[in-house]
N, C-alpha and C positions, 0 to 999 in steps of 0.2 A: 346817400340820397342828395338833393338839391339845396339839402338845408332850408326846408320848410318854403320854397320858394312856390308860390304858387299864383303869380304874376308877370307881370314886364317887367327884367331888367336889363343893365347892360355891364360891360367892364367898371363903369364908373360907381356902379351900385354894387360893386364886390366888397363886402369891408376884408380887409387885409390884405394881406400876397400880394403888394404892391411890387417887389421887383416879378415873382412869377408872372404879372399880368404886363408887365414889361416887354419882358423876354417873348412872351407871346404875341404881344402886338407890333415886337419888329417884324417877328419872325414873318405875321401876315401882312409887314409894309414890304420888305424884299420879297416874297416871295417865296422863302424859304422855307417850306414847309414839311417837317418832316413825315414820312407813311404812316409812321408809328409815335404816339406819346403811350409814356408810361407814367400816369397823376401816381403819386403815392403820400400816403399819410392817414393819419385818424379816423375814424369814420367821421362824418357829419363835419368837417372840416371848409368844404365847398367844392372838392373834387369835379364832383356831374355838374353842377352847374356852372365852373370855371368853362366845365367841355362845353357846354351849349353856349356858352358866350362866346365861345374859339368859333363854334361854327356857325353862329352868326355872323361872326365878323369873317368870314371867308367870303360868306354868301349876300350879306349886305347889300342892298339895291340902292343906297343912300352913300355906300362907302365907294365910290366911283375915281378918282383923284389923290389918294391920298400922298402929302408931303412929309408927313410927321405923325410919329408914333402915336400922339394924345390925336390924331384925326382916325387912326383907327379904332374906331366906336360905333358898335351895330345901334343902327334907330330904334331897333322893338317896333315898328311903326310899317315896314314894307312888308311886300306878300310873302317873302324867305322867311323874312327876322318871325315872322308872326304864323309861318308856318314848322319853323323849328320847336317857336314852343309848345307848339301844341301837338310836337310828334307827328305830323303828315304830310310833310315835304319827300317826296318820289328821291330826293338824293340824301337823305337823311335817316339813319334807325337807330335806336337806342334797344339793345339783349341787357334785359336783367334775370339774374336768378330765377327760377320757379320752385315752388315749394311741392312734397313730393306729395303723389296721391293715395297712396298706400293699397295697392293694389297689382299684383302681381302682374308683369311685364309692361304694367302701364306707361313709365316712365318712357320708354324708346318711341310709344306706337298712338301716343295722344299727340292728335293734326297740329302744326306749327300755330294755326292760328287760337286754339283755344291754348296753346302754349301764351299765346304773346297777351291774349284777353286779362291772364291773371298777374303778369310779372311785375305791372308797378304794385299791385298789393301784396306781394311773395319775395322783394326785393330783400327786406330786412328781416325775416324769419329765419328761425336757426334752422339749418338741413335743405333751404332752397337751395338749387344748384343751376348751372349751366349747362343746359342738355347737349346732347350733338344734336338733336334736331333744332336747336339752335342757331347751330353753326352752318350744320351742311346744308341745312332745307330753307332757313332762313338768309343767315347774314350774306354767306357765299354766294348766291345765286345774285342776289338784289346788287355786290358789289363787282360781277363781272359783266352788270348791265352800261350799256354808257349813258351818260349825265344828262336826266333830263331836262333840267333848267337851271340847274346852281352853277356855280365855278369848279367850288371842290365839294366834292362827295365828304362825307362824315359817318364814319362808325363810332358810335357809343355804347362801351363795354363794362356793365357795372357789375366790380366784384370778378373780377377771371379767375381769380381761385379759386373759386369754386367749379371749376371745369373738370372733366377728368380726363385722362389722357387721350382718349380718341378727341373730343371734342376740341383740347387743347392742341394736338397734333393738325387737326383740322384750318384750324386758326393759322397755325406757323407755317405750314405750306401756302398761304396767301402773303403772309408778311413777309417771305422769301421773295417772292414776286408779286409786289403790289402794283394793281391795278392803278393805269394814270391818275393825276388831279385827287387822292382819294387819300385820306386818312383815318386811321383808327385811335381810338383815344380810351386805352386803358384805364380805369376807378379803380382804385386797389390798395384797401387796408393793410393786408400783410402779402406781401409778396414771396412769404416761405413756400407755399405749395406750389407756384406759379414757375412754367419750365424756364428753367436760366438760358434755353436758346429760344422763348420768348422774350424777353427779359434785351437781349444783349440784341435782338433787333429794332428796340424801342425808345428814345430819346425819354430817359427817366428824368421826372418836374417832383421835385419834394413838395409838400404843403404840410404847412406847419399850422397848430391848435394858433387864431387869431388871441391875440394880448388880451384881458381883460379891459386895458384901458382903452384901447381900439375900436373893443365891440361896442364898451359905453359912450364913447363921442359918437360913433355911427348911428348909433341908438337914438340918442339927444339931438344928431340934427338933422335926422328923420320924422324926430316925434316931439317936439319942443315942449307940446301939450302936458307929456307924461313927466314924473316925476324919474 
């Protein structure tokens, strides 16, 4: 998940993964942008919300100039930055899991959009999954459109393991040929079920359990108030 984030923030409001957020934000001062990341580590770590900060800063209407890595830094403040977080920017999606209905053949033939209604409250449930009507009816169609106002396009994929092979297949014939200006950006606790020729088309980012002492200075000079 976002790590309880349920606000404005930006890179600088990350506690931890200082080089990860590094490497990230050269990456968006050259230009360098790869089609595919692959986030990996613990859950609740800061995974999705590293990604939303990636695609702010791609799309940033403030970030016009930059000279230096510390000037790549989304405002949270223009129409992109403030439409990514609230999920309804035309070049922006986030597919998470869905939890199943228990009902026989329901899974294939429930519409994309009561699919998408439920998946931020079915993201952490055990036996949500990543449907193909996910993939094929959703994500694919939205990323073979061209860009309506951002720079780069942004897919956010939370959890792919939980996909199953069609769905998963579905996916890799896109990452084989990605669509221009467009990246996907995999969230992914464990990577054993996930196909190794998805895998090997993805620029893998570790993120590591933030330091205890880490989280407490962030804590403290956030909140000076609290003890």
């Amino acid at each position: 998940g976002r790590g309880g984030c349920c606000g404005p923030m930006s890179f600088s409001a990350v506690a931890g993964h200082e080089r990860t957020l590094t490497i990230l934000r050269r990456a968006v001062l050259t230009g360098r942008i790869p089609h595919a990341y692959l986030f990996t580590g613990p859950p609740n770590v800061g995974k999705t919300l590293v990604a939303f900060e990636l695609a702010k800063a791609l799309n940033c209407l403030n970030i016009t100039d930059p000279g230096r890595v510390e000037d790549i830094e989304p405002c949270d403040r223009c129409a992109n930055c403030t439409a990514i977080n609230h999920e309804n920017h035309p070049d922006f999606m986030v597919i998470r899991p869905t939890e199943k209905l228990g009902r026989a053949g329901a899974d294939e033939e429930e519409a994309p959009s009561e699919l998408h209604a439920r998946q931020s409250e079915s993201v952490d449930i055990e036996g949500a999954m990543i449907r193909v009507a996910d993939i094929r009816e959703r994500l694919l169609p939205h990323a073979s459109l061209k860009r309506a106002s951002a720079r780069h396009k942004v897919y956010v994929i939370c959890r792919p393991e939980t996909m199953n092979d069609v769905a998963a297949n579905a996916l890799l014939k896109t990452l084989e040929e990605p669509p221009p200006a467009t990246t996907f950006i995999l969230c992914c606790a464990n990577t054993g079920p996930l196909l190794q020729t998805i895998i090997s088309r993805c620029q893998v980012t570790k993120f590591h359990p933030v330091p205890p002492s880490c989280a407490a200075q962030f804590l403290a000079a956030r909140h000076p108030e609290i003890e």
